[in-house]
C-alpha positions as CSV (number, residue, x, y, z in Angstrom):
1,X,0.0,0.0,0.0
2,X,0.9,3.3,-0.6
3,X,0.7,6.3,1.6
4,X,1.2,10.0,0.6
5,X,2.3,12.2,3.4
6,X,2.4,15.9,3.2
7,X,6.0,16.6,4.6
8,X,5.3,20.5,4.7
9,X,2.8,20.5,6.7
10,X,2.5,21.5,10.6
11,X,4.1,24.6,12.5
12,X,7.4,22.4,12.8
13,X,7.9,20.7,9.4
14,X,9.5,19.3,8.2
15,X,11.9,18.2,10.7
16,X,8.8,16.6,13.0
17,X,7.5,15.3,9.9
18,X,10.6,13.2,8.7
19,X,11.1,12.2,12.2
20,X,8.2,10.7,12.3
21,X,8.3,8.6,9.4
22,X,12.2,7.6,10.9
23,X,10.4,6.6,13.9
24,X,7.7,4.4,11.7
25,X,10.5,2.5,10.4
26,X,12.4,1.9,13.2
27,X,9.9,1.3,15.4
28,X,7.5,-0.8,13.5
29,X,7.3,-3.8,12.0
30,X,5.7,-2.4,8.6
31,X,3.3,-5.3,8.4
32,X,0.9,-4.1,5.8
33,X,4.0,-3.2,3.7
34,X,3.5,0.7,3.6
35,X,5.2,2.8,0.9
36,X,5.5,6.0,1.9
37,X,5.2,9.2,-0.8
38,X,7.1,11.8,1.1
39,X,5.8,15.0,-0.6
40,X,7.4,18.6,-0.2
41,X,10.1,20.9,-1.1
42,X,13.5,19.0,-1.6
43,X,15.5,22.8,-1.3
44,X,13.7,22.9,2.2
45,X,13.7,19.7,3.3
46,X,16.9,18.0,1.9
47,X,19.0,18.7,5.2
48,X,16.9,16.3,7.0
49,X,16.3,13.6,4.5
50,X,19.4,12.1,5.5
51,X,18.0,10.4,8.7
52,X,16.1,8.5,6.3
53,X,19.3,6.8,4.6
54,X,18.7,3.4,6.0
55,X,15.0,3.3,4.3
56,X,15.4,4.2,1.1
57,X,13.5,1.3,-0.5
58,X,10.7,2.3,1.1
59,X,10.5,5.7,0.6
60,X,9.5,7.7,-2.8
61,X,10.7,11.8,-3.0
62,X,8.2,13.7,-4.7
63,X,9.2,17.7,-4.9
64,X,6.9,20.3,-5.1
65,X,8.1,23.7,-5.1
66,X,5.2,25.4,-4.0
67,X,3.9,25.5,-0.4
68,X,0.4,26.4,1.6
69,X,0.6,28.3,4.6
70,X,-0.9,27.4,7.8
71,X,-3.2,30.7,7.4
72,X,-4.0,30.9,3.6
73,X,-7.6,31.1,2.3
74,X,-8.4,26.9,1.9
75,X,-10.0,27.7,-2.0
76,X,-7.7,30.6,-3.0
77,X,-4.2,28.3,-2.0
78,X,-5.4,25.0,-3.9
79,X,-6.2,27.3,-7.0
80,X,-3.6,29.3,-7.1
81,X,-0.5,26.7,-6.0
82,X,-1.3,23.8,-7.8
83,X,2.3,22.6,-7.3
84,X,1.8,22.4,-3.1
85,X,2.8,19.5,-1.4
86,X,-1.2,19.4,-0.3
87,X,-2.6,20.1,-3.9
88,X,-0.2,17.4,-4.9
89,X,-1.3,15.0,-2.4
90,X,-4.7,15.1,-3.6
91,X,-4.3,14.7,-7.1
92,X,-2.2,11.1,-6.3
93,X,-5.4,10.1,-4.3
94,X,-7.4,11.4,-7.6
95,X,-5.1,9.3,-10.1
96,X,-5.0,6.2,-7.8
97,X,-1.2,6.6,-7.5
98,X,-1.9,6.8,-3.7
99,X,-4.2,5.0,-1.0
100,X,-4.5,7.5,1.4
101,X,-3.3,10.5,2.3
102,X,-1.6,12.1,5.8
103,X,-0.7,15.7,6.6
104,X,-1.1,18.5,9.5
105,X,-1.2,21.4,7.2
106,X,-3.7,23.7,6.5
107,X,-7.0,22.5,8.2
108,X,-9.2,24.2,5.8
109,X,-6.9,23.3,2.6
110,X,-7.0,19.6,3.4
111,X,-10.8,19.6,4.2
112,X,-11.8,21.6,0.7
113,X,-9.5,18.9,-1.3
114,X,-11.0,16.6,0.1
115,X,-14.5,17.4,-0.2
116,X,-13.7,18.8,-4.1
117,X,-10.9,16.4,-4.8
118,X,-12.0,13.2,-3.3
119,X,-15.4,13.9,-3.3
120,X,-18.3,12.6,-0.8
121,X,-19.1,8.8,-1.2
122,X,-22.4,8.1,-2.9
123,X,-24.9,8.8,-1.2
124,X,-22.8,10.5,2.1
125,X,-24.6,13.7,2.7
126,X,-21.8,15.5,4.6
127,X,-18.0,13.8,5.5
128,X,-17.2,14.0,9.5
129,X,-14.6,14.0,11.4
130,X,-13.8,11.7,14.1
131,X,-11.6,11.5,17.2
132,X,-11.1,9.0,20.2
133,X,-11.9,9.7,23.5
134,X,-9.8,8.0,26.2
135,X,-11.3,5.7,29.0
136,X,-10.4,4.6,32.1
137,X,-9.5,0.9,31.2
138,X,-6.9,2.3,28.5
139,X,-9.3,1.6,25.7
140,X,-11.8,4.6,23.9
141,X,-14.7,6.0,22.2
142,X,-15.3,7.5,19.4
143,X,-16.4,11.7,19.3
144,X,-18.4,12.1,15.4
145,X,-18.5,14.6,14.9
146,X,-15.6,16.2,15.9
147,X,-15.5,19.6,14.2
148,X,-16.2,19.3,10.2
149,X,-19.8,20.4,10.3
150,X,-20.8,23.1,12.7
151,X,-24.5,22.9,11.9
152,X,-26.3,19.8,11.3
153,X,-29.5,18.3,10.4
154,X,-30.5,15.0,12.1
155,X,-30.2,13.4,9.1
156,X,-26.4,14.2,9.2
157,X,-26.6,12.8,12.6
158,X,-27.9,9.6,11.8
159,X,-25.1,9.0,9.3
160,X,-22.3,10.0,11.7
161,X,-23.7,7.4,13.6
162,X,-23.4,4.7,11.5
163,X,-19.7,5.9,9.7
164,X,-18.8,5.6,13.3
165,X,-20.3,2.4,14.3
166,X,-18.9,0.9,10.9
167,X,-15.2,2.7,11.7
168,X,-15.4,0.6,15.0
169,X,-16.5,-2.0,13.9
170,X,-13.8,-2.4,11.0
171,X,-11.0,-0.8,12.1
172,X,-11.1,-1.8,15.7
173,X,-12.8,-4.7,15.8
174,X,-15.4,-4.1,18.2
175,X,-18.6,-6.0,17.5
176,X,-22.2,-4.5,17.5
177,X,-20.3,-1.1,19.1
178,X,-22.7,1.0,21.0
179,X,-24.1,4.4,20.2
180,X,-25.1,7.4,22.1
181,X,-26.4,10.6,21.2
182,X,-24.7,13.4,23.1
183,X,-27.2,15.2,24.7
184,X,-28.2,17.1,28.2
185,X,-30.4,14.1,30.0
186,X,-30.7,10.7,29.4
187,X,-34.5,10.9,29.1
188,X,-36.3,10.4,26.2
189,X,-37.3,13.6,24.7
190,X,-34.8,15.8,26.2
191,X,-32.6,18.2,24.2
192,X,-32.4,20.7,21.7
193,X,-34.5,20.5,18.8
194,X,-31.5,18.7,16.8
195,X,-31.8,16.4,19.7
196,X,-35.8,15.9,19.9
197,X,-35.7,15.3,15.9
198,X,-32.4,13.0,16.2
199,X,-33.4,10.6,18.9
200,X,-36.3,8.8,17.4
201,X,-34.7,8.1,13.5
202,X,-31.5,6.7,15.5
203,X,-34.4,4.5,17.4
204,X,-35.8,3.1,14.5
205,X,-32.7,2.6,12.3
206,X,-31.9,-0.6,11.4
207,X,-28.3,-2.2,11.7
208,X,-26.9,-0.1,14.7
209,X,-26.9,-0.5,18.1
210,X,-28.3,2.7,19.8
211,X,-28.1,3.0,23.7
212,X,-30.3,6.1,23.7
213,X,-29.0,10.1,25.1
214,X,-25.9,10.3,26.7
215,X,-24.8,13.3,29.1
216,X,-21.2,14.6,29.0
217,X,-20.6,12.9,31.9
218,X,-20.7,9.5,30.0
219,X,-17.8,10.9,27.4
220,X,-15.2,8.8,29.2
221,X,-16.9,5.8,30.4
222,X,-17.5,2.4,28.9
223,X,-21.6,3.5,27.7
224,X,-21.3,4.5,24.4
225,X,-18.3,3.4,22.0
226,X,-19.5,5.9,19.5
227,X,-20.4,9.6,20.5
228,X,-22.8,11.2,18.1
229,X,-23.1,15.2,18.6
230,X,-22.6,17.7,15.7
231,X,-19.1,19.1,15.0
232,X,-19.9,22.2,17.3
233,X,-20.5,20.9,20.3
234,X,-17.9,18.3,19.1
235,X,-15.1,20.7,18.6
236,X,-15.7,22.6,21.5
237,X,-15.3,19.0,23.7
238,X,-12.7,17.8,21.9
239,X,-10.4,20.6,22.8
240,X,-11.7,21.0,26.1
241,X,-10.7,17.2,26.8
242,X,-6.8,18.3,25.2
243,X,-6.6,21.3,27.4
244,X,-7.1,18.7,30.3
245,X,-4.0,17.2,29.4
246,X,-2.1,20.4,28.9
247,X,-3.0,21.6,32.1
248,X,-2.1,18.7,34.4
249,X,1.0,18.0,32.4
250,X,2.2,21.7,32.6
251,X,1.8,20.8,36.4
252,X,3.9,17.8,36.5
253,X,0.8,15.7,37.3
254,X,1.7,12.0,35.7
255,X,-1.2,9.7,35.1
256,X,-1.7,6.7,32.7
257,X,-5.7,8.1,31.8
258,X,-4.1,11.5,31.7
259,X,-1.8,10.5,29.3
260,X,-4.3,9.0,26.7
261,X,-5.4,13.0,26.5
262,X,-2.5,13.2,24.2
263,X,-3.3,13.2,21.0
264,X,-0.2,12.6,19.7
265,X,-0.6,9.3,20.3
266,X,-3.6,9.0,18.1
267,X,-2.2,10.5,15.3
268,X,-4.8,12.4,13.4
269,X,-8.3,12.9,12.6
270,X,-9.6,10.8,9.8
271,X,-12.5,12.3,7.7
272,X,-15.2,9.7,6.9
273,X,-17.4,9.8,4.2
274,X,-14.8,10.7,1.4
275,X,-13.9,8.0,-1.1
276,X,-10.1,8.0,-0.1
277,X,-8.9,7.9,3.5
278,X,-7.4,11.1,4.1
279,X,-5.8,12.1,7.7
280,X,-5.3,15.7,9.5
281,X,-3.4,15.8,12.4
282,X,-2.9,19.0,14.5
283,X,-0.3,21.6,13.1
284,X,1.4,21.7,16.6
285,X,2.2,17.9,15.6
286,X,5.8,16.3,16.2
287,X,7.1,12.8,15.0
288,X,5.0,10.7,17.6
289,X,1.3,12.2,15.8
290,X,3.4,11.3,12.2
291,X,4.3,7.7,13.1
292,X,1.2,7.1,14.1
293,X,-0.8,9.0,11.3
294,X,1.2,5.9,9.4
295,X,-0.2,3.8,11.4
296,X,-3.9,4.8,11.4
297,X,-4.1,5.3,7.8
298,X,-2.2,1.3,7.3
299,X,-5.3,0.3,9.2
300,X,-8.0,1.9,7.7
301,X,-6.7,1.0,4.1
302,X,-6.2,-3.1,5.6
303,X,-9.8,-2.5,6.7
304,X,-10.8,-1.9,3.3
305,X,-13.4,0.0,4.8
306,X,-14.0,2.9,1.9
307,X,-15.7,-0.2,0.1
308,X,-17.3,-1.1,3.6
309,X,-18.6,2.7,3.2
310,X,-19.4,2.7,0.0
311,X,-21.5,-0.7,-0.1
312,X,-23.5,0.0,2.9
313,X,-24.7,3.4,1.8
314,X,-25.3,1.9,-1.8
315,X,-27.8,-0.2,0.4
316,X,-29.2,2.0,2.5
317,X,-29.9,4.8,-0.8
318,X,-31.7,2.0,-3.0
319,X,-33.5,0.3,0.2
């Protein structure tokens, strides 16, 4: 398999970023056979390719001249640098030439390529974004969605639920994972108006196994495996959960459950939904969030589960 990874990307490429992949190699045992394309400007980055010496067979150098800046305008960058490491990145996914795609550039810039580039599976009304929450027994949920849609219908709900019970359930191997709808009570009923309209279409639908409302109090223990909430709410709990970490860690306060706030050790955030896997991590990301970008985006491509996507909505559009 191969795996384009956008070298440029992040507040300390690409130094982190070529770490990282050194670290994938050394550290792991490469069992799906991942071929890295290691995308970005060779003037810029050639002082640190040398680390990489030892692994040259399975790495490919692809130079692009042209870069996208952490705060450039998503549309305007992709349009008018054609030749970026990110714009590059996508058209490999469009030509087949890679399987997935990895960066922690430009937020917006890898969200509009991959909702223009890659395009929505058939019958996917709007991608998410997901993220794991850590639990106390070392395992985690799953937040969906995590930030890519700020307002949402509860049809878009309903979806998130079941790309995240189907991410679970391929990826992870968790059977029959259960579902809960973020929401202020457990009752029946309760809520927002998203909420009220949400809860009885998760009820009735078929193939997923929905637990009913969850509170925010749930977030971290074992009653839901797959958070449902739209990316607003998602977003904002997402990044309260990091500051958690960076708080108690500025502190010196060491803690195995704390730790699992890190998400470096998660990698990224993949978008599901598009017909490619592609990965954003966070641009504050060093070679721990690259190796295991690797590592997430080797599984989801194993999983095969873009087909897993694409047949079940097929199914669920013509039922």
């Amino acid at each position: 398999m191969k795996v384009a990874l956008d070298i440029m990307g992040g507040d300390y490429a690409p130094l982190e970023a070529i770490k990282g992949v050194k670290k994938f190699f050394e550290e792991d045992s490469n069992e799906f056979g991942v071929h890295l394309l290691l995308i970005g400007n060779m003037n810029v980055a050639g002082e640190h390719l040398g680390m990489l010496d030892a692994y040259k067979q399975h790495f490919t150098l692809i130079d692009t001249p042209e870069i996208i800046g952490m705060h450039e305008h998503p549309t305007k960058a992709l349009k008018e640098k054609p030749n970026s490491s990110i714009a590059v990145g996508f058209g490999l996914l469009q030509q087949g030439k890679a399987d997935a795609f990895i960066g922690a550039g430009n937020t917006g810039a890898m969200m509009v390529g991959s909702m223009y580039s890659v395009k929505n599976i058939e019958g996917i009304l709007r991608p998410a974004i997901i993220s794991p929450i850590p639990r106390p027994d070392g395992s985690y949920n799953l937040l969906v969605d995590a930030g890519a849609n700020a307002d949402c219908k509860p049809e878009h709900l309903v979806q998130f639920a079941e790309l995240g019970s189907l991410y679970m359930n391929r990826v992870l191997d968790l059977e029959n994972p259960k579902v809960g709808l973020l929401n202020l009570g457990h009752e029946d009923g309760k809520g927002n108006l998203l909420c009220q309209a949400t809860f009885p279409l998760l009820k009735q639908l078929k193939g997923i196994n929905f637990i009913g409302n969850i509170e925010g109090r749930d977030m971290f223990l074992n009653k839901a495996d797959v958070i449902v909430c739209e990316g607003f709410v998602g977003n904002v709990t997402l990044k309260m959960a990091e500051s958690i970490y960076n708080i108690f860690t500025d502190r010196g306060i060491q803690d195995d459950f704390l730790y699992h706030f890190n998400s470096e050790i998660y990698g990224g955030t993949p978008i599901l939904g598009i017909n490619k896997p592609v990965i954003i991590a966070h641009g504050i990301s060093h070679a721990m969030a690259f190796d295991n970008m690797i590592k997430v985006a080797a599984k989801i491509i194993h999983s095969d589960l873009i087909n897993t996507f694409k047949q079940h909505f097929a199914t669920v559009t013509t039922a």
